[in-house]
N, C-alpha and C positions, 0 to 999 in steps of 0.2 A: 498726400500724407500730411500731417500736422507734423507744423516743429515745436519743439518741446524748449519749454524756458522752466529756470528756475525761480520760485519767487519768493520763500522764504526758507529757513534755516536754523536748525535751534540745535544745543548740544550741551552735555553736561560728561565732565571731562576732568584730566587731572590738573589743565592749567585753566580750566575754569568753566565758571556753568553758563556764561551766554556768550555770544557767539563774535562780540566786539573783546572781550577780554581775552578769550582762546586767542583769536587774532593777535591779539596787540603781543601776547609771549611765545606765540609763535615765531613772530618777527623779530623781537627781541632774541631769541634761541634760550630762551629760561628754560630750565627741566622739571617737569613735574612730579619727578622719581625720588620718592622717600622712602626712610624705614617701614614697615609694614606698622602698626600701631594700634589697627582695627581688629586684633584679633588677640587672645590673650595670651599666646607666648610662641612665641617663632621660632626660639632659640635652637631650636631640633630641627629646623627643614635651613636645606642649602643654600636655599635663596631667603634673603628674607626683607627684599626689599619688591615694591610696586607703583606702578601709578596710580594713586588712590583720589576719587573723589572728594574733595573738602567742603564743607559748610550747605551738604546739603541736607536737609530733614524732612523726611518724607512725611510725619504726623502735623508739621506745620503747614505743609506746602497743600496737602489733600487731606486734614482731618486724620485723627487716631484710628476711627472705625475706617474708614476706607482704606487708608494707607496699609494696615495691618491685612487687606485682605490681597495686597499688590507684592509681589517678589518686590526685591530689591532694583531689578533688570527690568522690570516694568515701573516701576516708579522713576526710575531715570527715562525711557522712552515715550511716557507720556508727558511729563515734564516737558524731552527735547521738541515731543508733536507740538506741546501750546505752542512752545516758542514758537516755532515754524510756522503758524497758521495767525498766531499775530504779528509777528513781521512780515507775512504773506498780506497783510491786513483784509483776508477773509470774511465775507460777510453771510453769518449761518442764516439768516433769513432770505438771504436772496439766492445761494449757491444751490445749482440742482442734487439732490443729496445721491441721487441714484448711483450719477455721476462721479460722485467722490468715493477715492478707493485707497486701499491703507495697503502697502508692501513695507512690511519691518518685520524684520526676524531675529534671532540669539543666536549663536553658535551653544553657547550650554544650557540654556534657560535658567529657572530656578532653582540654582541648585542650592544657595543658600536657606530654602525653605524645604529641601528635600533632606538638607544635613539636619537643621533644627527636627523635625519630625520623625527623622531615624532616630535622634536622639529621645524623642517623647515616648515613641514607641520601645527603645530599649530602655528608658528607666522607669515608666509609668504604666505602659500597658496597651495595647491596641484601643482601648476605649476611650483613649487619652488623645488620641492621633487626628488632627485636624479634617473636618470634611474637606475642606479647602485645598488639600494638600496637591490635589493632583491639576484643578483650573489652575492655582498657584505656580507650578511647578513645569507646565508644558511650553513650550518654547513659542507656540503659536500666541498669548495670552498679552502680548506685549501690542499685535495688530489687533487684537479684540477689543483691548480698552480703548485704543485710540478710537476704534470703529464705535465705542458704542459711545465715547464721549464726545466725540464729533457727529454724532449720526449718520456714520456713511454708510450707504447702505449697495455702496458698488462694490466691485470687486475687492476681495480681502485676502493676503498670500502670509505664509512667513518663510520665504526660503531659506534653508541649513544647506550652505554650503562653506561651513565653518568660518577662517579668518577672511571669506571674502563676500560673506553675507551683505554687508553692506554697498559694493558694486554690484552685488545679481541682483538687491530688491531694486535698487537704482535703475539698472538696463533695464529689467523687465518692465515696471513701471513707464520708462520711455516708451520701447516696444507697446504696452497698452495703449497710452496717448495718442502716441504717432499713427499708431492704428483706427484711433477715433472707437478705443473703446470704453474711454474715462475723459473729463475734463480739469478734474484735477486729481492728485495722488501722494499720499505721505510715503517718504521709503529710504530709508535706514536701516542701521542696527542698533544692538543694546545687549550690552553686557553687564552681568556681575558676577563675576568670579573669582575674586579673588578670596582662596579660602584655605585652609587646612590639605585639603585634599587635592586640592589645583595642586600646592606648592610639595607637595612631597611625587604627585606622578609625574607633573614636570618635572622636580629637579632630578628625581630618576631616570629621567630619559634623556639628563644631561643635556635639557632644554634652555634654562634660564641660566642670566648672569647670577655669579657668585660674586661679583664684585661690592660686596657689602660694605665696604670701606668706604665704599666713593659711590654713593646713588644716584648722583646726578651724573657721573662719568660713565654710568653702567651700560646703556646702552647707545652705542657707537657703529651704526652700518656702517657695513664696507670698511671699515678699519682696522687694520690687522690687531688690533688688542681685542675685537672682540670676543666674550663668551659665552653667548645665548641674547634671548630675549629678554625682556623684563615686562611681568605679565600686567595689565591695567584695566581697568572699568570705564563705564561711560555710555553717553548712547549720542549719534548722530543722526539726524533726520531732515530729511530737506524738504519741502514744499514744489514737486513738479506740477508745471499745466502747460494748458497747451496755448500754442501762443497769441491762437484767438479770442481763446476765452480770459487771458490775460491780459490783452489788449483793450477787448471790451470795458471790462473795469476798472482801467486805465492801472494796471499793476505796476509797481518798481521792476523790473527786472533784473536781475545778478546775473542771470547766463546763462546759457543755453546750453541743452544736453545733447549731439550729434551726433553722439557713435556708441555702439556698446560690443563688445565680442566677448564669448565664454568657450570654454575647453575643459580637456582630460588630462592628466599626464599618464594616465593609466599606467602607473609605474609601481607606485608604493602606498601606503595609506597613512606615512607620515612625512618620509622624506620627499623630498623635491625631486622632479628630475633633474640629475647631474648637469646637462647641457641645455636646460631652462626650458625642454620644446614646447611643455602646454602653455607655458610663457610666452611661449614666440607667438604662437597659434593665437590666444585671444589679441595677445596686442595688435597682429596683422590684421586678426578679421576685426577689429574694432576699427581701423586708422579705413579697411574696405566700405565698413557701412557706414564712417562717414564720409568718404568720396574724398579721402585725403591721402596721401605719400606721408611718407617717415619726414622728407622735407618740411610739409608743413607744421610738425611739433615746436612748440616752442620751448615748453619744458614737461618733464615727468616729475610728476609724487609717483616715488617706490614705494612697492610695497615695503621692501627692506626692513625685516626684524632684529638685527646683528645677530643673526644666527652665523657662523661658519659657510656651510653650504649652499643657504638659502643665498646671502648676498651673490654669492660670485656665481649660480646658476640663472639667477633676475641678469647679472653684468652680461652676462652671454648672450641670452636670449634680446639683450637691448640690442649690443654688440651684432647681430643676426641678425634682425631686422633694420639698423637703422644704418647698419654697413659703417662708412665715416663718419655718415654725421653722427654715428655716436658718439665721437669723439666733440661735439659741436653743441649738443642739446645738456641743457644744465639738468641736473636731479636732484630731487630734494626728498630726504628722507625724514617725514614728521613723527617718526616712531623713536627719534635720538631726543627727541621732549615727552612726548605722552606716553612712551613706551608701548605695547602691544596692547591695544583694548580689545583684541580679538572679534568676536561678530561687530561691534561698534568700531572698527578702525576704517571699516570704509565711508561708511558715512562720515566721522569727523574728516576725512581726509579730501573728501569730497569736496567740504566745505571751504577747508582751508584753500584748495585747488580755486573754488570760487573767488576768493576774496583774492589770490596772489592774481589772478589775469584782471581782474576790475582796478587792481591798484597799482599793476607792475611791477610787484614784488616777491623775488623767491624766498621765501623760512629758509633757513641755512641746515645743512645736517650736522649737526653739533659733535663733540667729540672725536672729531678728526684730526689725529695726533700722527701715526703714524701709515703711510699710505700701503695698500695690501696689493703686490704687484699685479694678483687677478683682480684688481676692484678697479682699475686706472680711467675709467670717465670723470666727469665735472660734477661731485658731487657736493656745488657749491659749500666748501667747508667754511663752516662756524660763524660764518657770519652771513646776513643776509644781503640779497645782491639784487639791484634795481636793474629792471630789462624791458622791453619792448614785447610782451606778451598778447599773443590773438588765442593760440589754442594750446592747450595741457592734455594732457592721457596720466589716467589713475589706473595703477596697475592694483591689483590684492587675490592673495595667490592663498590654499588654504587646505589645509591637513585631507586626505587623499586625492589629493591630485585638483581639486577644484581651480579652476583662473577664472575669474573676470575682469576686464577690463573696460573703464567707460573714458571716451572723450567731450572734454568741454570745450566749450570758446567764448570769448570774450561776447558781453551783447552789445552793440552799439547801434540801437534803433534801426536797425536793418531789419 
C-alpha cells in the first residue's frame, strides 16, 4: 500500500486567508469572532456575532464575470485549492491529470445564492430567476471547479457529512491513494453560511452563543460558561499524495496522513450521543488503521464547538478510549478562535494539526476561565504550549450522527 503524505495547504478563514497567518493566531490564541456586519441588520436574531472572512474579494481575485457565477462557498474553496497546489509546488505539465482527484464538499452549499434568487423570484418573477441558480447552489460545485481549473480528470467526490466533511473528504482521499487509486488529491471543505436564516434556525434550536457583549469570549470549549457555538465561514483544503509520487519530484513534505476511522451514533439527527459512542468508535477504529494505541497520541485537535452537550460527550468518549492517558494527552480546541466553520472546520483544522507536529506547538483553547467538572482533561488553556510532538488525531463529529476521525504524524524523511 502507498503512504500518504501531505504536500500543500491552503485556507481562507476568519483569522486569515493563507495558511502562515492562520498559523501564526492560532498560536498566538487571537479570536476571530466578531459582530456580524455582513449583513444588514442583526438586531432580531439571538446571536448576532460570527467568524466572518475579511478582505477577501471574489471579483478581484477571479474576475467580475467569473466570480458572479461561483457561490460564495466555492469561491473560498477554489481560492484554498490554488493555495494548496502552489505550495504543493505542482507542476500541471508534467502531473498525470488522470490521476489527480478533487475530494471537497459543503455541509450547506450555496445557500447564499439560493436566498438571493428566492428573493428575485419573489419580487421580480420567475423569468427574473438566474439559470445558474442550481450549478451555483449544489453542494457538489465546490469539487467541480477545482476539477475543471486544475484539469483533474480522476476521481471527483463531495461528501456531506455535515460538520465533519472535511475529515471524510481527508480519509477517503487517503483510503484512494493508499489504494493506488490517485497520485494526487485535493480534499477539504468549504463553507458559507453565515446568513439570515442560519442565524434565526440556529439560535432557535438554542445552538449558538448569545454572548454578544464579548465576541471574542463567546466561544469557550469545555468551559462551564459556555453557551452554544459561534457559527463561521471558510474553506480548508490540503494537497494529499502519495509518498512516491512526492518523492519523485522531490516535494516538501508537511506530514503524513496514517489513520482514518468513520461511524454512526445512530442516535439522534442533531444531538450527539450522550456518552460520545460514535465518538469512541471512529477515534478507535482510526488510532486501529494506523497500527497505533491510545499510548501513542501525542495530542488531539477536538472537535469541540462550546456546545453544552457536545463537549462533555467528545470528554467521555476520549476518557473511553484513552483510559488514563486521557488524563496525559493535551487537547486543543481551535474552534475557541475560528469559531464553528462547519463543513470547512475539518480541513482548517487539519491544517493547523499539520503545522502544530512540524513545529511542536499546541494553539491553546482560549477562554478557559472557569473549569466544568465533566470537562477535567488537558485542555491546554489559553496559552500555547511547546511539546515533543510525533502523532495527533483530529476528531470532527457532525449533525446526525456522522464521526470522522483522521491521524497524522510528524514527517521526518523516513
Amino acid at each position: 500500500m502507498e503512504r500518504v503524505v501531505i504536500t500543500g495547504t491552503g485556507i481562507i478563514s476568519p483569522l486569515g486567508n493563507e495558511t502562515a497567518v492562520f498559523w501564526e493566531r492560532l498560536k498566538k490564541g487571537e479570536s476571530g469572532i466578531t459582530e456580524i456586519d455582513s449583513l444588514d441588520d442583526v438586531s432580531r436574531f439571538k446571536s448576532r456575532i460570527a467568524g466572518l472572512v475579511r478582505d477577501f474579494d471574489g471579483d478581484a481575485r477571479f474576475g467580475r464575470k467569473e466570480a458572479r457565477r461561483m457561490d460564495r462557498f466555492v469561491q473560498f474553496a477554489l481560492a484554498a485549492a490554488e493555495q494548496a497546489w502552489n505550495e504543493a509546488g505542482l507542476n500541471a505539465a508534467s502531473i498525470d491529470h488522470e490521476r489527480l482527484g478533487v475530494y471537497v464538499g459543503s455541509g450547506i452549499g450555496g445557500l447564499n445564492t439560493l436566498l438571493e434568487q428566492d428573493g428575485v423570484l419573489r419580487d421580480r418573477g420567475a423569468d427574473r430567476v438566474s439559470p445558474t441558480l442550481v450549478p451555483m447552489m449544489i453542494a457538489n460545485m465546490a469539487s467541480a471547479m477545482i476539477s475543471i481549473r486544475f484539469g483533474a480528470h480522476g476521481p471527483s467526490m463531495s461528501p456531506v457529512t455535515a460538520c465533519s466533511i472535511g475529515n471524510t473528504a481527508i480519509g477517503e482521499a487517503f483510503r484512494l491513494i493508499r489504494s493506488g487509486g490517485a497520485d494526487v488529491v485535493f480534499a477539504g471543505g468549504a463553507e458559507a453560511a453565515v446568513t439570515e436564516i442560519s442565524l434565526a434556525s440556529f439560535g432557535n434550536a438554542t445552538s449558538l452563543s448569545n454572548r454578544n457583549d464579548d465576541p471574542t469570549g463567546a466561544s469557550r470549549p469545555f468551559d462551564s460558561g459556555r453557551d452554544g457555538f459561534v457559527i463561521a465561514e471558510g474553506a480548508g483544503i490540503v494537497v494529499l499524495e502519495s509518498l512516491s509520487h512526492a518523492l519523485a519530484r522531490g516535494a516538501t513534505i508537511y506530514g503524513e496522513v496514517i489513520g482514518y476511522g468513520a461511524s454512526s451514533d445512530a442516535y439522534h439527527i442533531v444531538a450527539t450521543h450522550p456518552e460520545g459512542l460514535g465518538a469512541y468508535l471512529a477515534m478507535k477504529s482510526a488510532l486501529r488503521d494506523a497500527g497505533l494505541t491510545p499510548s501513542d497520541v501525542d495530542v488531539i485537535s477536538a472537535h469541540a464547538t462550546s456546545t453544552h452537550l457536545g463537549d462533555i460527550s467528545e470528554t467521555k468518549a476520549i476518557k473511553r478510549l484513552f483510559g488514563e492517558d486521557a488524563y496525559r494527552v493535551p487537547i486543543t480546541a481551535n474552534k475557541s478562535m475560528t469559531g464553528h466553520m462547519l463543513g470547512a472546520a475539518g480541513g482548517a483544522e487539519a491544517i493547523a494539526l499539520v503545522n502544530s507536529l512540524r513545529e511542536g506547538i499546541i494553539p491553546p483553547t482560549i477562554n478557559q476561565e472557569e473549569g466544568d467538572p465533566e470537562c477535567d482533561l488537558d485542555y491546554v488553556p489559553n496559552i500555547a504550549r511547546e511539546a515533543d510532538l510525533r502523532v495527533g488525531m483530529s476528531n470532527s463529529f457532525g449533525f446526525g450522527g456522522h464521526n470522522a476521525v483522521i491521524v497524522l504524524r510528524r514527517f521526518d524523511g523516513e
